[in-house]
LUMTORPA-229399 format. One record per atom (N, C-alpha, C): x, y, z. Coordinates in steps of 0.2 Angstrom, whole numbers, padded with zeros to 4 digits, always signed. Example, Ala and Ser with C-alpha at 12.3 -4.5 7.8 and 13.67 -1.06 7.14 Angstrom:
2
+0066-0028+0039+0062-0022+0039+0066-0016+0039+0064-0011+0035+0068-0005+0036+0064+0000+0039
//
This chain:
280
+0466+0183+0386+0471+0188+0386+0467+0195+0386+0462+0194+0382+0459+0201+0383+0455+0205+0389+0453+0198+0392+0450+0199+0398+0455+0200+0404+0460+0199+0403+0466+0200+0408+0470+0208+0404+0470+0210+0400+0471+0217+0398+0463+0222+0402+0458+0221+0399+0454+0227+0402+0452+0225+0408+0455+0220+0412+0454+0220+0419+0461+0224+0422+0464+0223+0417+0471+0228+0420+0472+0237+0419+0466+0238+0413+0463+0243+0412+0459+0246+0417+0455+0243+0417+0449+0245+0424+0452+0245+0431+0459+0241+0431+0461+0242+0439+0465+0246+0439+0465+0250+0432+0471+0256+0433+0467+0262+0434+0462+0265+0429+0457+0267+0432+0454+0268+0437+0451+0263+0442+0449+0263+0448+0453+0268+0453+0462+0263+0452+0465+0264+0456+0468+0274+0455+0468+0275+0449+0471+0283+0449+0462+0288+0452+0458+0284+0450+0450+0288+0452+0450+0288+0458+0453+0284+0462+0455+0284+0471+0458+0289+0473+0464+0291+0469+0468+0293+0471+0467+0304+0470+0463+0303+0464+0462+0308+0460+0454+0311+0463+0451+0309+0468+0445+0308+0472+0448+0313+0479+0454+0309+0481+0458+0310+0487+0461+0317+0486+0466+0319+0480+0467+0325+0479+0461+0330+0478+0454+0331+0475+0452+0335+0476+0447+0336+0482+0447+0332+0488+0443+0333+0493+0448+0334+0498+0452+0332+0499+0457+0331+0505+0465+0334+0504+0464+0336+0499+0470+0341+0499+0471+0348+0497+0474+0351+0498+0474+0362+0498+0480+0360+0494+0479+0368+0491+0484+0372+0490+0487+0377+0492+0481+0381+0497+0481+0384+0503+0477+0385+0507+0479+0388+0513+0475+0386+0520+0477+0391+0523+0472+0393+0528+0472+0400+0533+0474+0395+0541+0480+0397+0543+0479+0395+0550+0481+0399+0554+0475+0400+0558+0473+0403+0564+0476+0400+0570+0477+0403+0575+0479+0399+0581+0480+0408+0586+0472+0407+0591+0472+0411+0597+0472+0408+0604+0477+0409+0606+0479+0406+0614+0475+0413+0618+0471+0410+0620+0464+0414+0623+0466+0414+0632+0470+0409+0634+0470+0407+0640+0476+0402+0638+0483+0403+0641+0488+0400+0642+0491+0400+0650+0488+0404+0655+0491+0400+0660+0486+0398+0664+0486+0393+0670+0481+0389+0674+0475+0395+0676+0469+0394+0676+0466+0396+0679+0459+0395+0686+0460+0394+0691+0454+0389+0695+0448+0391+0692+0445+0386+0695+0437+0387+0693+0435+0391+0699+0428+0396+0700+0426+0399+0706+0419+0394+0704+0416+0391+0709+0411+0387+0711+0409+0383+0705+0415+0382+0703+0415+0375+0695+0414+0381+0690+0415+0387+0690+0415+0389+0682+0420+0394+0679+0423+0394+0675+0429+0398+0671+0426+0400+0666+0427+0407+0666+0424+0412+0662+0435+0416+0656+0432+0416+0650+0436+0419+0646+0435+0422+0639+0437+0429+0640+0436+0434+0634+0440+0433+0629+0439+0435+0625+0445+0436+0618+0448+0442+0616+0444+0446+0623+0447+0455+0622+0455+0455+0622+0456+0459+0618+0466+0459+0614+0467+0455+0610+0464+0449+0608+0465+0446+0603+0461+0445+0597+0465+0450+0593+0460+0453+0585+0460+0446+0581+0462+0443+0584+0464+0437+0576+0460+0433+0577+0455+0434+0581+0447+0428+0582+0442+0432+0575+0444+0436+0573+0440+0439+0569+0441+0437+0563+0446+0431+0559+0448+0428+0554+0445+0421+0555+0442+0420+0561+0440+0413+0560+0432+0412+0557+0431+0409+0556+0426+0407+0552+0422+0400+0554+0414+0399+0556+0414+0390+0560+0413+0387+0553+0413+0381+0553+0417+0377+0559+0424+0378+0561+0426+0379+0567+0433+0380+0568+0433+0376+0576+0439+0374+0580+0443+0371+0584+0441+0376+0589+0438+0371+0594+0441+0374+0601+0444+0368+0604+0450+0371+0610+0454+0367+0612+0455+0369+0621+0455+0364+0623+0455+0368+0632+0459+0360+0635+0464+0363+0639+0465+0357+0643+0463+0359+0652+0462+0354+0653+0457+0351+0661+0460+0350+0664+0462+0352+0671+0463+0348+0676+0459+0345+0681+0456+0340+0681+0452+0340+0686+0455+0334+0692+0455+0338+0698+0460+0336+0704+0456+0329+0707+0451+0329+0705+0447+0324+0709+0448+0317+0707+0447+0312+0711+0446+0306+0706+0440+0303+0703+0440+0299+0699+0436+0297+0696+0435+0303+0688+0429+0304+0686+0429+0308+0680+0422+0314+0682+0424+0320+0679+0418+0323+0681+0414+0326+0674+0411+0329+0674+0406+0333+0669+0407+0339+0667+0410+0340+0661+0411+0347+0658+0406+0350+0653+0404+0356+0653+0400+0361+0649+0405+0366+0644+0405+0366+0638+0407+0372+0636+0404+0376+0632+0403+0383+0633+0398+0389+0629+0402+0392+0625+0399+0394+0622+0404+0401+0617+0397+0406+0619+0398+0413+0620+0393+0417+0620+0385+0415+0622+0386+0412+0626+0381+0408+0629+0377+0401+0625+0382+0402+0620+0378+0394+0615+0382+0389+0616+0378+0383+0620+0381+0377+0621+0386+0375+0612+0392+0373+0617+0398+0369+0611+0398+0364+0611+0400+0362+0616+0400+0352+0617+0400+0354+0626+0399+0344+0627+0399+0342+0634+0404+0335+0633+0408+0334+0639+0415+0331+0638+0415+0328+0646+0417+0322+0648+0419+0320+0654+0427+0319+0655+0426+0320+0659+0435+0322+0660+0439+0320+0667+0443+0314+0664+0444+0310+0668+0449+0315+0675+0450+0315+0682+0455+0317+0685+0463+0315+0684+0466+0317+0689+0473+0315+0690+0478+0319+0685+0475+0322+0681+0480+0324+0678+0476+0332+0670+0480+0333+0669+0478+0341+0661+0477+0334+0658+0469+0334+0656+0467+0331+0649+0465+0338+0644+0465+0336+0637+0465+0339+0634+0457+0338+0628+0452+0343+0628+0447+0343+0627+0446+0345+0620+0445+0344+0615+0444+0344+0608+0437+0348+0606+0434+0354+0605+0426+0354+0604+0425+0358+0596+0421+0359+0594+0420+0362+0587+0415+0369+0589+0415+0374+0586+0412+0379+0586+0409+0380+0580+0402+0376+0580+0400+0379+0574+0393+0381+0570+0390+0386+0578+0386+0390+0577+0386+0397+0575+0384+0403+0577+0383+0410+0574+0388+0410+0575+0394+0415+0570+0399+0418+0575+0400+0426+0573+0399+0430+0573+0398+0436+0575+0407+0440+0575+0412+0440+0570+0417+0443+0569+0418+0451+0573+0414+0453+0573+0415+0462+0576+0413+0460+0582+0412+0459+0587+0411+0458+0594+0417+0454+0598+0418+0455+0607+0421+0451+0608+0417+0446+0610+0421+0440+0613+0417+0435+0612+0419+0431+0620+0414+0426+0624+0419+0423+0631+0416+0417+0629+0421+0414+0632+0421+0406+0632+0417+0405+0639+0413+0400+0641+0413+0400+0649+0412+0391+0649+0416+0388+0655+0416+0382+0655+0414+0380+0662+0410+0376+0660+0405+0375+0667+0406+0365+0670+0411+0366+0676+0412+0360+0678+0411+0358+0685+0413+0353+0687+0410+0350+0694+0410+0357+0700+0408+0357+0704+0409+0362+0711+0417+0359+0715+0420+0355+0714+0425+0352+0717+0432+0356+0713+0438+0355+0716+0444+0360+0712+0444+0355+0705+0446+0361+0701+0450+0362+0693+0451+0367+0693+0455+0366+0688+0459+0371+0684+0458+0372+0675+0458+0376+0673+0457+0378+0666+0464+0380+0664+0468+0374+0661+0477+0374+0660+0478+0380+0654+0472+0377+0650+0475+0382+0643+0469+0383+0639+0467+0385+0635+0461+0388+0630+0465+0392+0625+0461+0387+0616+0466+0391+0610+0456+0390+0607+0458+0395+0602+0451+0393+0596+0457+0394+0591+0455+0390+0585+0459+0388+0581+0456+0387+0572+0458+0387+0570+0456+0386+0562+0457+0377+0562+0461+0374+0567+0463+0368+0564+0464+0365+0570+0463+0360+0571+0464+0356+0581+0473+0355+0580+0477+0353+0573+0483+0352+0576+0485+0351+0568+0493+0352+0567+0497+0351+0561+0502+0347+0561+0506+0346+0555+0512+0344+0556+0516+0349+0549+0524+0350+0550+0524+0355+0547+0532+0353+0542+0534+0354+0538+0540+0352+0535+0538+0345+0528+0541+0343+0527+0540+0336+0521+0535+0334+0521+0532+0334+0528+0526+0328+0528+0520+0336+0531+0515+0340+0528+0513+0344+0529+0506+0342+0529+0503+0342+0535+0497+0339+0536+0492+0343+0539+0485+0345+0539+0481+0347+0544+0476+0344+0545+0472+0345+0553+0467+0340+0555+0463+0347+0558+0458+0345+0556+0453+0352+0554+0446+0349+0560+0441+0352+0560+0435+0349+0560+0432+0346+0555+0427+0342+0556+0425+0336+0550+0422+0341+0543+0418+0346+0551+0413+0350+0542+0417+0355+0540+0423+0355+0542+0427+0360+0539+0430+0360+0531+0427+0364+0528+0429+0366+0521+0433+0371+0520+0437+0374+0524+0443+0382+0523+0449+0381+0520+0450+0377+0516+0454+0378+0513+0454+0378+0505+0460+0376+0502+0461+0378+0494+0459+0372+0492+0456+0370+0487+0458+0363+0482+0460+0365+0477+0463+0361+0472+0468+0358+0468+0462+0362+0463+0462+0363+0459+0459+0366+0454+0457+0359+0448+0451+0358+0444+0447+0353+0442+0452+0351+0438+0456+0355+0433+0462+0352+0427+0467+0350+0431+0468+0349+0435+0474+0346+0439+0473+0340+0441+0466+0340+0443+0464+0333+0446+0463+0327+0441+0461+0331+0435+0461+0325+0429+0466+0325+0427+0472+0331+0426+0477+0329+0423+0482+0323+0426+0479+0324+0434+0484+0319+0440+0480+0311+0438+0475+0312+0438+0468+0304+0436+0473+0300+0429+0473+0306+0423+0476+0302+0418+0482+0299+0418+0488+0305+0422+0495+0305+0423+0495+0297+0426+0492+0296+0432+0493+0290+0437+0490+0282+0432+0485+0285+0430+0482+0281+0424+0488+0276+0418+0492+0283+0418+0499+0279+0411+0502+0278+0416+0504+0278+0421+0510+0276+0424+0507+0268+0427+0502+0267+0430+0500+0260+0431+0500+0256+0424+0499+0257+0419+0500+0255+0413+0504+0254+0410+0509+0259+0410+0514+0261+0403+0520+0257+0406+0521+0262+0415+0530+0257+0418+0530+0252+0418+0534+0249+0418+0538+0244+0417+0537+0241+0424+0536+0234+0424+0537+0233+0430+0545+0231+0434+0545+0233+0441+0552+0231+0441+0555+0223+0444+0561+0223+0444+0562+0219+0445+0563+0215+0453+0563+0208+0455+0563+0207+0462+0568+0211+0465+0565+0213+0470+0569+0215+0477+0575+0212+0479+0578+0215+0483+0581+0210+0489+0576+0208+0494+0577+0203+0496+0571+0204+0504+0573+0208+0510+0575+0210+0510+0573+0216+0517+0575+0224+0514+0574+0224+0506+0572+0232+0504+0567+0230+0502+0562+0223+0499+0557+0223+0495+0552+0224+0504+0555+0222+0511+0551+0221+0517+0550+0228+0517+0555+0234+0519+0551+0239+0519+0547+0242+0513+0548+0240+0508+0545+0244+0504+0539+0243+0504+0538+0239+0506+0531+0235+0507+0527+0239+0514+0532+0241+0518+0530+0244+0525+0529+0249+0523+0531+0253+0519+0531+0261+0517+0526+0261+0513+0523+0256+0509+0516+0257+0505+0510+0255+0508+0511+0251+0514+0504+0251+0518+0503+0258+0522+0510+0259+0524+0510+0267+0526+0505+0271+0523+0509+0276+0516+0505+0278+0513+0498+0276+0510+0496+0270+0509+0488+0267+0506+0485+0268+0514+0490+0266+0520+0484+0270+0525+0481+0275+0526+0484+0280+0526+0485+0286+0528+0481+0292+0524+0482+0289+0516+0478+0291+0508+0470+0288+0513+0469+0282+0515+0462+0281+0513+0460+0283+0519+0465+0282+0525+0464+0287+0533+0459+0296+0531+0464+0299+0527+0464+0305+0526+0454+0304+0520+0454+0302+0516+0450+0301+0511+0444+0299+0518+0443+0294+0521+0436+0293+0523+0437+0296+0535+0441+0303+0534+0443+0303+0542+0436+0307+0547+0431+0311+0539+0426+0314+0540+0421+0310+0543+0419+0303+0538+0416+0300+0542+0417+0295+0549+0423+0292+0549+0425+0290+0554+0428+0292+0561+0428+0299+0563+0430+0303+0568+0426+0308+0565+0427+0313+0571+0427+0320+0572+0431+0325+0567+0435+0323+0565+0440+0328+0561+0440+0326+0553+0444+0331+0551+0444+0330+0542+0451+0330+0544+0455+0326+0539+0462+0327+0537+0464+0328+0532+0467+0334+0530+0469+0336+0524+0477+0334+0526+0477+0335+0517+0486+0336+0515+0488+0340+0512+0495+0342+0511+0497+0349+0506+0499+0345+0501+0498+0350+0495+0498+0348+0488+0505+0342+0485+0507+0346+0490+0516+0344+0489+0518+0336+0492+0514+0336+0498+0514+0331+0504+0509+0323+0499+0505+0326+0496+0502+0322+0491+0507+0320+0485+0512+0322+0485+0513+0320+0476+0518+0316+0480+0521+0318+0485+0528+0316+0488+0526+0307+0489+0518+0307+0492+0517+0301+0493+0515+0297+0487+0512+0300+0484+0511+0296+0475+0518+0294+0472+0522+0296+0471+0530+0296+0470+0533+0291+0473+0532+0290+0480+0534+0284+0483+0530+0277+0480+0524+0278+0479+0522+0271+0479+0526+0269+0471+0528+0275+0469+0531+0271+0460+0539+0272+0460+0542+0274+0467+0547+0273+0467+0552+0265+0464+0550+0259+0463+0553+0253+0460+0552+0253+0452+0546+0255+0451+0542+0258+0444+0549+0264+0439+0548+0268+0444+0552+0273+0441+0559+0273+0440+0561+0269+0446+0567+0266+0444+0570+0260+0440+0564+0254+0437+0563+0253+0431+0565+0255+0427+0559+0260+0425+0560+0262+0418+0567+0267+0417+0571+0269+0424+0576+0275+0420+0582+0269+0421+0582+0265+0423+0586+0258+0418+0585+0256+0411+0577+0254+0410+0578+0253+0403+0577+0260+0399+0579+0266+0400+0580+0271+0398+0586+0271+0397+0591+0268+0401+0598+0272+0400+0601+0265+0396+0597+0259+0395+0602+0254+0394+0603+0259+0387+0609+0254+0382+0610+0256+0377+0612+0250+0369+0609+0245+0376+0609+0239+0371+0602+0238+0365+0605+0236+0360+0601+0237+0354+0598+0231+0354+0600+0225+0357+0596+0219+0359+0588+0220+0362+0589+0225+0365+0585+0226+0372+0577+0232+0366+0582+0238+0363+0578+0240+0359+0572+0238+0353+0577+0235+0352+0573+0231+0346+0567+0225+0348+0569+0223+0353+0563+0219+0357+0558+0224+0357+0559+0227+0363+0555+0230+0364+0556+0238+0363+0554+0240+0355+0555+0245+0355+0550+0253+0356+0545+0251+0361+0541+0256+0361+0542+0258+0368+0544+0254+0374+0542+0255+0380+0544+0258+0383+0552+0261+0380+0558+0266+0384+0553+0274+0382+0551+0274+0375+0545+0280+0374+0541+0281+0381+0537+0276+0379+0533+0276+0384+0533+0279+0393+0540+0274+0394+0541+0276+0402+0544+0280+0402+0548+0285+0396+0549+0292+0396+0546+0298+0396+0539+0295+0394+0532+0300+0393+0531+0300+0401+0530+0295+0405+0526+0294+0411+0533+0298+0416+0539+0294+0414+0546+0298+0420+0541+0308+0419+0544+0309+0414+0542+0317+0412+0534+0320+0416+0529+0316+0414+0524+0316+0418+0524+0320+0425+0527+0313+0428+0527+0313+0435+0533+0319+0437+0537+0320+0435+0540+0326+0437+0539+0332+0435+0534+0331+0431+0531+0338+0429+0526+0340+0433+0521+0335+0435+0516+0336+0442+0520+0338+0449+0525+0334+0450+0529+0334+0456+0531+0342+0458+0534+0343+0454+0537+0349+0452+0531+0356+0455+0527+0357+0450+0521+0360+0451+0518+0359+0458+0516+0354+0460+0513+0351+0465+0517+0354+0473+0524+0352+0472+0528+0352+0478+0528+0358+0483
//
């Protein structure tokens, strides 16, 4: 019995350190996004090369590297050719780039960058036709925006806010009583216990996608503060609604059994809407 309590002790701790780990590296409380569309209509290439300024566009001067470059390619040919990308003459990346259609080229800019000057991109590709479709620099390669509020940055990208230190312990201990203190709940139906099950691999994916995305791609994923708590509150949605059953019951049978645990899961309900709240 004992070894089955402090192993259930240690998997709650593990499991809120996980999670509490994830909040202070991969999620903001705020974030600068930048987005200069430097080149939005087609441009051909003259003897394989597209040259492009950022004169008129003051808002390159908030970016800071690491930062997103983004260009999409048409290359008419078939098979794949060979692309070069510069900023100010400093090599960016080199990219192949299949024909038949606008592919879209992903690069990081994250050598000297010089705010007071203007600046030209120049991209250097096959001597055969292309076109240069679009060109953006950007604080972030792409977002999503509303309930589910995500960004995907460059890997070594650090430009955002983190959670401040008391927050992330108070979120470590918070997660800590609720894996311990709630109640478990009761069997499902089968096909709501089927999705819930689909919605928790969801988020457990996406938590350890977002937590390990540096080292396995190119990009970092962050979440918004709010987007984090929304998904922590899901995985204790059957949890939560446990406990505000045996909260509401009123039977004295049920008290007297068990008279500490309505406490209990009223401290952790209050908990978790107290962060959610802050958080959102």
């Amino acid at each position: 019995m004992q070894n089955r309590t402090s192993y259930r002790i240690l998997r709650a701790l593990a499991l809120a350190g996980l999670a509490a780990l994830t909040l202070s590296t991969h999620v903001f409380v705020a974030a600068d996004r930048v987005r200069v569309k430097v080149l939005e209509a087609p441009t051909r290439a003259t003897a394989g090369l597209v040259r492009a300024t950022t004169a008129g566009f003051p808002q390159v001067n908030a970016l800071r590297p690491p930062f997103a470059l983004i260009a999409r390619i048409n290359f008419h040919s078939a098979g794949t050719g060979p692309f070069s990308i510069a900023v100010d003459g400093a090599p960016v990346c080199e990219r192949y780039v299949a024909g038949g259609g606008s592919r879209k080229v992903d690069c990081v800019v994250a050598g000297r960058w010089n705010p007071t000057i203007e600046h030209e991109v120049a991209i250097q590709g096959p001597p055969t036709a292309w076109t240069l479709d679009y060109l953006e620099l950007a604080t972030h390669h792409g977002n999503t925006d509303g309930v589910h509020f995500m960004l995907v940055l460059p890997a070594a990208s650090g430009h955002y806010v983190r959670p401040a230190l008391g927050w992330v312990i108070a979120t470590w201990l918070m997660l800590t009583a609720a894996i311990l203190l709630l109640p478990a709940p009761p069997p499902l139906p089968h096909w709501i216990g089927l999705v819930y099950r689909v919605v928790v691999g969801a988020v457990v994916l996406e938590l350890a996608l977002s937590l390990c995305s540096q080292w396995i791609s190119n990009y970092r994923i962050v979440l918004s503060a709010g987007t984090f708590t929304r998904l922590l509150v899901l995985l204790f949605v059957p949890r939560l609604w446990a406990a505000g059953r045996l909260l509401s019951q009123t039977g004295a049978t049920d008290v007297e059994r068990r008279p500490i645990a309505p406490w209990n899961a009223g401290l952790v309900i209050a908990l978790v809407l107290s962060v959610s709240g802050l958080f959102a």
